[in-house]
C-alpha positions in Angstrom: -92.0 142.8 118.7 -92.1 145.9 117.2 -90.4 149.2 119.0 -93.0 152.0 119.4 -92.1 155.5 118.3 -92.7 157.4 121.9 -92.7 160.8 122.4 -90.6 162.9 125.2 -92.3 161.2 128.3 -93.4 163.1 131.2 -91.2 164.1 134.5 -92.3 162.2 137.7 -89.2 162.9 139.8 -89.5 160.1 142.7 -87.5 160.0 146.3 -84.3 157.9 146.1 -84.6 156.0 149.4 -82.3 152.7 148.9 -79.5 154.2 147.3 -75.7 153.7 148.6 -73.1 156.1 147.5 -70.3 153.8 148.3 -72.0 151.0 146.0 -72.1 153.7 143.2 -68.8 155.1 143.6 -68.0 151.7 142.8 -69.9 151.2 139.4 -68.6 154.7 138.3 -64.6 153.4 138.7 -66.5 149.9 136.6 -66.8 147.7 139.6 -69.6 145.9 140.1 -70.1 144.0 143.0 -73.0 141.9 144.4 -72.9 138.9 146.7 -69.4 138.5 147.5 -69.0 138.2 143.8 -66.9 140.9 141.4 -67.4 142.2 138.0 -64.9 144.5 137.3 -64.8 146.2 133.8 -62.9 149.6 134.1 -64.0 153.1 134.5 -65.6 153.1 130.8 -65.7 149.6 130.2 -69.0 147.8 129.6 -70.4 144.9 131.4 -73.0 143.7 129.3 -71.2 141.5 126.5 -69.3 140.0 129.5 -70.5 136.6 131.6 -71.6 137.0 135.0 -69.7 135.2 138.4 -73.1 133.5 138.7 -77.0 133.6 137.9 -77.8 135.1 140.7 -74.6 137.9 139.9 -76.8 138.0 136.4 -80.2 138.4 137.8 -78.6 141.5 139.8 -77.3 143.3 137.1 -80.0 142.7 134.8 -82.1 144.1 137.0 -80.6 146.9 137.4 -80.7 147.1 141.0 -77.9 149.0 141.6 -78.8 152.0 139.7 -80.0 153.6 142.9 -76.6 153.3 144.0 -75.5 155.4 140.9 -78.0 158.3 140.6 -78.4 158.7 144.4 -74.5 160.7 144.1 -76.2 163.1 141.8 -73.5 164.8 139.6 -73.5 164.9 136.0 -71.1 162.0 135.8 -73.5 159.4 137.8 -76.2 160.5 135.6 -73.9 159.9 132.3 -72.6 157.1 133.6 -76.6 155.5 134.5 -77.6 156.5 130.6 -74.7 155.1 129.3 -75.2 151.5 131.1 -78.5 151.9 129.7 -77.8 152.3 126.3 -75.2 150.0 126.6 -78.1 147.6 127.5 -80.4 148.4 125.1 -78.0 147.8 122.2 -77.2 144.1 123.2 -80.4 142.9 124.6 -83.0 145.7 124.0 -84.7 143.6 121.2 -84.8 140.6 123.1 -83.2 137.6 125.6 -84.6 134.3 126.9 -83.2 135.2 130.2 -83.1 139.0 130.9 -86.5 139.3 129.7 -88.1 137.0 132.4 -90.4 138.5 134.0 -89.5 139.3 137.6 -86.1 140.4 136.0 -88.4 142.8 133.6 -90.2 143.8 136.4 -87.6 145.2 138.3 -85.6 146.9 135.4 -88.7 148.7 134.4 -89.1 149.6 137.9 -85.8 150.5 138.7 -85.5 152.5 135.1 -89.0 154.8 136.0 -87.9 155.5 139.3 -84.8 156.7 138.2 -86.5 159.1 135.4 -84.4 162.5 135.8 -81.1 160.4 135.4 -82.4 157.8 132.5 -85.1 160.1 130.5 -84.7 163.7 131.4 -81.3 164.9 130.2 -80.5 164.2 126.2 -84.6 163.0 125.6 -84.5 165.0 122.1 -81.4 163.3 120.5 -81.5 159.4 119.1 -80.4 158.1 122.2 -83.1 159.2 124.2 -85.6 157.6 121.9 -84.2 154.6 121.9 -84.5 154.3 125.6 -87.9 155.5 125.6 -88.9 152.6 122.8 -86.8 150.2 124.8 -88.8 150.9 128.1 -92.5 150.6 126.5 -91.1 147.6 124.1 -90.4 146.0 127.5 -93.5 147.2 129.5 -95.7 145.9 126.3 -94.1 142.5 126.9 -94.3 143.0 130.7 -98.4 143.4 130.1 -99.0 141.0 127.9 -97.4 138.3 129.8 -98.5 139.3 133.4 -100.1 135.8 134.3 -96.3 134.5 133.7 -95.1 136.8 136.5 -93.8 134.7 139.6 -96.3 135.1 142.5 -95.8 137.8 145.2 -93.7 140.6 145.4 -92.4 140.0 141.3 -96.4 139.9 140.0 -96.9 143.1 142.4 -94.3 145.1 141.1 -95.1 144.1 137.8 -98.4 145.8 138.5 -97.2 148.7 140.0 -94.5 149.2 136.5 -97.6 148.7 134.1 -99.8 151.5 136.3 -96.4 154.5 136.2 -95.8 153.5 132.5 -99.4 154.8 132.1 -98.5 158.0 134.6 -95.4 158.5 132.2 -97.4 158.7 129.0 -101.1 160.3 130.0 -102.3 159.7 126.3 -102.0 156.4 127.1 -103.4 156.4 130.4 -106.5 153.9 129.3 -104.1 151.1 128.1 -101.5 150.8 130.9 -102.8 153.3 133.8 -105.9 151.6 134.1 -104.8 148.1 133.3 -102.0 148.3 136.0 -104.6 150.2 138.6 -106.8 147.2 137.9 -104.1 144.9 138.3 -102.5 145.8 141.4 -106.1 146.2 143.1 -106.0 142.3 142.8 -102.4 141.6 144.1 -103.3 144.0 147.0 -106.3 141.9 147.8 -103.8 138.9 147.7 -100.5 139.7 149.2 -101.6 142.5 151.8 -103.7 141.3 154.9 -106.1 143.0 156.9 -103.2 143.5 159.8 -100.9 145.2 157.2 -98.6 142.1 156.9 -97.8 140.3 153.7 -99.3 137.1 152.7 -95.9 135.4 152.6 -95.2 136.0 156.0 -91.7 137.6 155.4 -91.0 140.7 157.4 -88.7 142.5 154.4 -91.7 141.8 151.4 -93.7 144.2 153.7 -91.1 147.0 153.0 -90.4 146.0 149.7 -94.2 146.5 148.7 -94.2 149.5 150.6 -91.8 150.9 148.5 -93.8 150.1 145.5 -96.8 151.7 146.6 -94.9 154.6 147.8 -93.4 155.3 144.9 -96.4 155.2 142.4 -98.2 156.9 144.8 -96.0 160.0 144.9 -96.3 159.2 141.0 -100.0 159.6 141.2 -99.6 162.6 143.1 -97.4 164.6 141.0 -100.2 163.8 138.0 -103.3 164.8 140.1 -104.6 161.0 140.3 -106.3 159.7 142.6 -105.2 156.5 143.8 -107.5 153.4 144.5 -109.0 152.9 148.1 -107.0 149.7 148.2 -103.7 151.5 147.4 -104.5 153.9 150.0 -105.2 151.3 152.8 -102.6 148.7 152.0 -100.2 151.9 152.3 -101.7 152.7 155.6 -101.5 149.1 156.8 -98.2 148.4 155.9 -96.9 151.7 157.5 -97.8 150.4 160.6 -96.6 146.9 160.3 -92.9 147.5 159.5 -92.4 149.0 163.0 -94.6 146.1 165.0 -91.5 144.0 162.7 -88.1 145.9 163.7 -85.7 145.5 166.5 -84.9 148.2 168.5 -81.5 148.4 166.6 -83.9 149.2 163.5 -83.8 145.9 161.8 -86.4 143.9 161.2 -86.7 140.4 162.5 -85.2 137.4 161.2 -88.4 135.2 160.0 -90.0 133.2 156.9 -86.7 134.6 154.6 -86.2 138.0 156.1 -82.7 139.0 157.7 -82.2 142.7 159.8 -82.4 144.4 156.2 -81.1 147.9 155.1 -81.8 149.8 158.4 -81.1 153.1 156.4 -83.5 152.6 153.5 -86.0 151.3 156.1 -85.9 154.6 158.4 -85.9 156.6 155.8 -89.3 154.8 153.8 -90.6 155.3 157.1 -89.8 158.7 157.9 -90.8 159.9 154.3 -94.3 158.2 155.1 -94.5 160.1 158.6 -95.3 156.8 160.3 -95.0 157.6 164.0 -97.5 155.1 165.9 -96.1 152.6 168.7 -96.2 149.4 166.7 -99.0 147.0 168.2 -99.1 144.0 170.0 -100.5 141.1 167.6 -100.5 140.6 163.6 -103.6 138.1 163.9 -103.9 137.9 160.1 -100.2 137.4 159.3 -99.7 135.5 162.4 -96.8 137.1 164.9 -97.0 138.1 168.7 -94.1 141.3 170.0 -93.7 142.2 173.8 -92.4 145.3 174.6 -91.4 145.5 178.2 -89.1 148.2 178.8 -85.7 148.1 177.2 -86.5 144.2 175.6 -88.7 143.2 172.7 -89.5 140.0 171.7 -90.9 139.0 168.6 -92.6 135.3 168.1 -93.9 133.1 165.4 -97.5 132.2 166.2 -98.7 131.2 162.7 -99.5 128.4 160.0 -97.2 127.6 157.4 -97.0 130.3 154.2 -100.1 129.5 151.6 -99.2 128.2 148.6 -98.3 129.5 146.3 -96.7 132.4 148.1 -94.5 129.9 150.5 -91.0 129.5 148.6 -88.9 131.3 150.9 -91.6 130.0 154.1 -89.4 128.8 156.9 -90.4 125.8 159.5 -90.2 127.8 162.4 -93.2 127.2 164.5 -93.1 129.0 167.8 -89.5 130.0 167.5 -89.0 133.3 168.6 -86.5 136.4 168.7 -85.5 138.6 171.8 -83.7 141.8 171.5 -82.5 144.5 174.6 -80.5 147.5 175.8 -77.3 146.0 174.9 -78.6 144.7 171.3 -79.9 141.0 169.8 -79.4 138.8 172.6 -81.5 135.8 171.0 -82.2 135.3 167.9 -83.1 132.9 164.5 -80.2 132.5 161.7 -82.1 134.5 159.6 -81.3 135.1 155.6 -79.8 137.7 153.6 -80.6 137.8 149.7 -76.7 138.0 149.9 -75.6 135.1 151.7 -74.2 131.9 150.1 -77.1 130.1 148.3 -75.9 126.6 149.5 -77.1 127.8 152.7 -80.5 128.3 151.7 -82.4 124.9 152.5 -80.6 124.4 155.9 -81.9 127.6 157.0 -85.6 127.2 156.7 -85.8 123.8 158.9 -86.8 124.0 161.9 -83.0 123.8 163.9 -82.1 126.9 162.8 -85.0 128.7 164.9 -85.0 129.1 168.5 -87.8 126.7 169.1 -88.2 122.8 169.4 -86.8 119.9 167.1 -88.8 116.3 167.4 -86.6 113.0 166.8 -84.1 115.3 164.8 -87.0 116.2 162.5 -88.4 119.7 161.5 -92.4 120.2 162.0 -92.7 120.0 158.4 -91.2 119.5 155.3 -90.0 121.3 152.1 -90.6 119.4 148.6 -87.3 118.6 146.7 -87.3 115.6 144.9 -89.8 113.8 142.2 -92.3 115.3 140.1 -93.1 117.6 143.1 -89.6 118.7 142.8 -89.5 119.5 139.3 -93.1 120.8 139.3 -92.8 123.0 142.4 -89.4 123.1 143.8 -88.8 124.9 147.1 -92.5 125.1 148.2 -93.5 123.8 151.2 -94.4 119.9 151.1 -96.0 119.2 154.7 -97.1 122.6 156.6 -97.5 123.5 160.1 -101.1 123.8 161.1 -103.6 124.2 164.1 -101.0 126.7 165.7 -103.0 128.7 168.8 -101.9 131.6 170.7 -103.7 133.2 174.1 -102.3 136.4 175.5 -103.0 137.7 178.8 -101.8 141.4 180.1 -101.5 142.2 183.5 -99.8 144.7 185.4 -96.9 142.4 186.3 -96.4 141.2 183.1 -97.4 139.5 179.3 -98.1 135.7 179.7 -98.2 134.2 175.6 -99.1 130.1 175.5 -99.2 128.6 172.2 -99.2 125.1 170.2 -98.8 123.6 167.3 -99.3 120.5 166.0 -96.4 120.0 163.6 -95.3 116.9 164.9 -98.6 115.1 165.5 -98.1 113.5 162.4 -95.3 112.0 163.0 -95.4 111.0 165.9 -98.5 111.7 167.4 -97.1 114.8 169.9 -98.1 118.4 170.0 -95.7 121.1 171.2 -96.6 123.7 173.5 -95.0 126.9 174.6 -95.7 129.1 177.3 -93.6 132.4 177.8 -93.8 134.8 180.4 -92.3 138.6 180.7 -92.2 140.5 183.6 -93.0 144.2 183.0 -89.2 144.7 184.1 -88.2 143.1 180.5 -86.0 141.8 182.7 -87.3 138.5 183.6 -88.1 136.3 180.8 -89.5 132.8 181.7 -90.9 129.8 179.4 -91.7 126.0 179.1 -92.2 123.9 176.8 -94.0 120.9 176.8 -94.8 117.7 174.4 -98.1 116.0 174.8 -100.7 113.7 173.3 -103.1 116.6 171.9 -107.2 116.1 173.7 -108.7 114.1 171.1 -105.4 112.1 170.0 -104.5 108.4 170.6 -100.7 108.0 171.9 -99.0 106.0 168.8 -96.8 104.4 171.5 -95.0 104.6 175.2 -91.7 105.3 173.6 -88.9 107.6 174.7 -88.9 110.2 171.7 -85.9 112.8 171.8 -85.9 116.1 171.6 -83.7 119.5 171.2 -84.6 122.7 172.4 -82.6 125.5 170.5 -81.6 129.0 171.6 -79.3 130.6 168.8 -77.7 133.5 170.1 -76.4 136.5 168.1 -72.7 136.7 167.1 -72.3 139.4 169.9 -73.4 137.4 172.5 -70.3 135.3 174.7 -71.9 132.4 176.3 -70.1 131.0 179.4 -71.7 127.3 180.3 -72.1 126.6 184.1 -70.3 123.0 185.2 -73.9 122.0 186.5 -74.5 121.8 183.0 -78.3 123.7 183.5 -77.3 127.3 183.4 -75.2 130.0 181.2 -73.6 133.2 181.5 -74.4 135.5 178.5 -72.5 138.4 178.2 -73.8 141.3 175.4 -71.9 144.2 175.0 -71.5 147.0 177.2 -71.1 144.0 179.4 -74.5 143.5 180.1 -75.2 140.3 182.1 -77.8 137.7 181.3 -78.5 134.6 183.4 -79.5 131.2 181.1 -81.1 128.4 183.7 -83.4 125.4 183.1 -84.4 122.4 184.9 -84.1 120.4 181.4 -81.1 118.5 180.4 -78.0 118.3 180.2 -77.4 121.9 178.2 -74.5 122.6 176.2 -73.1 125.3 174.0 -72.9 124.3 170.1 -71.8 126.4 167.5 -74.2 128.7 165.2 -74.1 130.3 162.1 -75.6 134.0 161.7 -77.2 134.8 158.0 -79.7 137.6 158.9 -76.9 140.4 157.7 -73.9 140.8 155.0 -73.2 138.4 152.6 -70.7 135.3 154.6 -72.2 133.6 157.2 -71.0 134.7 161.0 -70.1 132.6 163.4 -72.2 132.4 166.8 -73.5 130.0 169.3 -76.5 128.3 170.6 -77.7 126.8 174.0 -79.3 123.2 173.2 -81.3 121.6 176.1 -81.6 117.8 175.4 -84.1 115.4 176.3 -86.6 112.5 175.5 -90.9 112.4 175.8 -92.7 109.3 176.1 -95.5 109.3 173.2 -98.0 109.0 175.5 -97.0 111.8 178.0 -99.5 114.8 178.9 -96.9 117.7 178.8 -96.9 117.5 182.8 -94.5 114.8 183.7 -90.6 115.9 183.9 -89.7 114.0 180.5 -92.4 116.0 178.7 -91.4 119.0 179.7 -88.6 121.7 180.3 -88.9 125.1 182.0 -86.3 127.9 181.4 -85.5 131.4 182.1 -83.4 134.6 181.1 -82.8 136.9 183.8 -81.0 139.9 183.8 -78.2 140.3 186.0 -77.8 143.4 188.2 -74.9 145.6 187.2 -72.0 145.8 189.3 
């Protein structure tokens, strides 16, 4: 492929919001770090000829994802330091490479490249570096339009739209071949990945703030050359400002569901704050499939949707009904939640269904995640057997939120539906709930047997659990010594030990309350063995 000749490009400055000093303090004294992992190549060493701790160490680097961290300390030697990485780049691998030119990788160099402009393009543009990076970024972007289709669905193929619109917005003489093309382009990814209720098509809490970051950035790009964006862009920015708050803790974070962990609460409050979001978040994403209670000083958060469509479901998690609770003194309970940083070898044991605060059937997840066989090879890590016919009612009264929901998950298996009712008195301190296992109306019993069951409660890493010799209540303490009250008329309960991989990049130890028990296959939901009532209550401070 042939470089282009380009001309001095144009200046669309755009707001740093992800960048972390500390991280490019690092890379200026040549110490790259991602994942736990180390690259350490000396204050004016180069990291490009050397191999990487691991692909995914690679993939980082490649994509330049750090260079935020870099140009966000702002003197002249960040800025000399981010060109000379560049060019550094550019002279190994700026012609071509089977692996750093992937797509989602290209994406998100280009991207992180163009947001960067004033340290990458603006200083030195005349001499014969500057060129050279200028042929290396359309040489790339040429690639990254021509091959589109190859893009991996979701957030990759959206960025990759988003790259191919600013490359236009960089070079107006060009505006027909890569403004237009990427406007068109990113219309159609909007119509896929954004729903009506503002959340993303995958389901994952942090792909709505990564894809508002997109469109916020080639939007202040569009501004700065007097175009107007699309209708769609416009909406899907409105949208998504909304549904990142009806998604975060009150600590900031988002929740831990379908792949997403608590996320970089500073990037996050300042995306928001720069889009002057300032609406209370709202009750129900019907679209994308989540409830939230707010009652006073608690929020809880609760999976009430069907399984992630393909093809957008990789990272989709087997989490039916499970549900996070958050209050004054901070996550109380909680999912084990991911982190793009955290071990990979966790990965699978994180999206069944036992890593959720909700219900486990015969030691079985509601579903199932292809691995092996031609499936495996043809479609590894998408979801095999989904979770459908989930149903949620919600009534609000001046006492409090009642929420009852199902889902059939485990009909195929063994022929019973879960159901889960939760209650919240307008206190938010009084949280009650049952759940129930029954022969759904319509359904035959496949038998009278004794089926067991587990219902989990993961608590956060913060929390200290005290179990009750009665073996059907806990203590849980939160900090600032605020008292909780665990009881249920299920068991026997115990206390098992967690794992917490919503934040950082090494898993943390916790704990989790497990309420055992067995359901006849032909039980309503009504009897005692079907099902088990539980409550949090907030003790009253000393």
């Amino acid at each position: 492929m042939r470089s282009p000749s380009v001309s001095v490009l144009e200046a669309i400055p755009i707001r740093n919001f992800r960048g972390n000093a500390n991280g490019g303090a690092n890379i200026l004294s040549g110490h790259f770090i991602y994942a736990d992992q180390h690259l350490d190549v000396g204050r004016q060493g180069d990291p490009w000829p050397l191999p990487a701790p691991s692909e995914r160490f690679a993939y980082w680097l490649h994509s330049f994802n750090w260079l935020w961290d870099v140009t966000i300390r702002g003197e002249k030697e960040a800025g000399a330091k981010a060109r000379q990485l560049v060019d550094q780049w550019i002279a190994i691998y700026g012609k071509w490479n089977s692996y750093s030119w992937e797509n989602d990788i290209l994406a998100n160099r280009l991207y992180a490249w163009m947001c960067n402009w004033p340290a990458v393009f603006s200083v030195d543009r005349l001499s014969d570096n500057g060129q050279n990076r200028r042929s290396s970024l359309y040489r790339q972007v040429n690639r990254l339009k021509s091959s589109f289709n190859q893009t991996p669905d979701g957030i990759p193929k959206f960025k990759a739209a988003a790259v191919i619109a600013m490359a236009g917005l960089l070079r107006p003489d060009k505006a027909y071949d890569y403004l237009n093309r990427g406007l068109d382009l990113l219309d159609e990814q909007i119509h896929l990945q954004i729903l009506p209720d503002g959340g993303h098509v995958s389901r994952n809490p942090q792909d709505c703030v990564e894809a508002l970051e997109i469109l916020t950035a080639l939007d202040q790009a569009l501004e700065r050359r007097g175009v107007e964006g699309s209708s769609s862009i416009n909406r899907a920015l409105e949208r998504l400002r909304h549904v990142i708050p009806f998604f975060q803790n009150p600590d900031g974070g988002l929740a831990s569901f379908n792949g997403s962990g608590i996320g970089d609460t500073r990037f996050i409050e300042s995306l928001l704050k720069f889009s002057k979001t300032s609406a209370s978040p709202f009750s129900y994403c019907p679209h994308t499939g989540y409830q939230r209670i707010h009652q006073k000083e608690t929020v809880i958060l609760i999976d009430t949707g069907e399984t992630t469509p393909f093809p957008f479901d990789k990272q989709a998690h087997l989490a039916p009904l499970a549900f996070e609770m958050s209050t004054r003194g901070g996550r109380l309970i909680v999912n084990c939640g991911w982190s793009d940083e955290q071990p990979l070898g966790w990965r699978d044991a994180i999206r069944k269904t036992a890593a959720h605060t909700s219900l486990t059937l015969n030691d079985m997840s509601a579903g199932s995640v292809v691995q092996t066989g031609l499936k495996g090879k043809l479609f590894p890590d998408h979801i095999e057997t989904g979770i459908d016919n989930v149903e949620s009612t919600r009534r609000e009264q001046a006492e409090g939120v009642w929420l009852e929901m199902s889902h059939s998950g485990y009909v195929r298996t063994t022929g019973l539906s879960h159901r889960r009712r939760l209650y919240v008195h307008e206190s938010g301190n009084d949280v009650r709930g049952e759940d129930s296992l029954l022969v759904p109306i319509g359904g035959t019993p496949r038998s009278n047997n004794a089926i067991p069951f587990e219902i989990r409660f993961h608590l956060h890493p913060s929390v200290k659990a005290t179990l009750a010799q009665d073996l059907h209540s806990a203590l849980l303490i939160q900090p600032g010594q605020i008292g909780w009250r665990f009881r249920t008329d299920g068991g026997p309960m115990r206390i098992e030990d967690s794992v917490y991989l919503a934040k950082g990049n090494r898993p943390i130890k916790s704990e989790q309350i497990v309420i055992s028990g067995s359901a006849f296959a032909d039980g309503d939901g009504e009897s005692k063995s079907n099902r088990v009532r539980w409550s949090i209550r907030r003790l009253e401070a000393n």
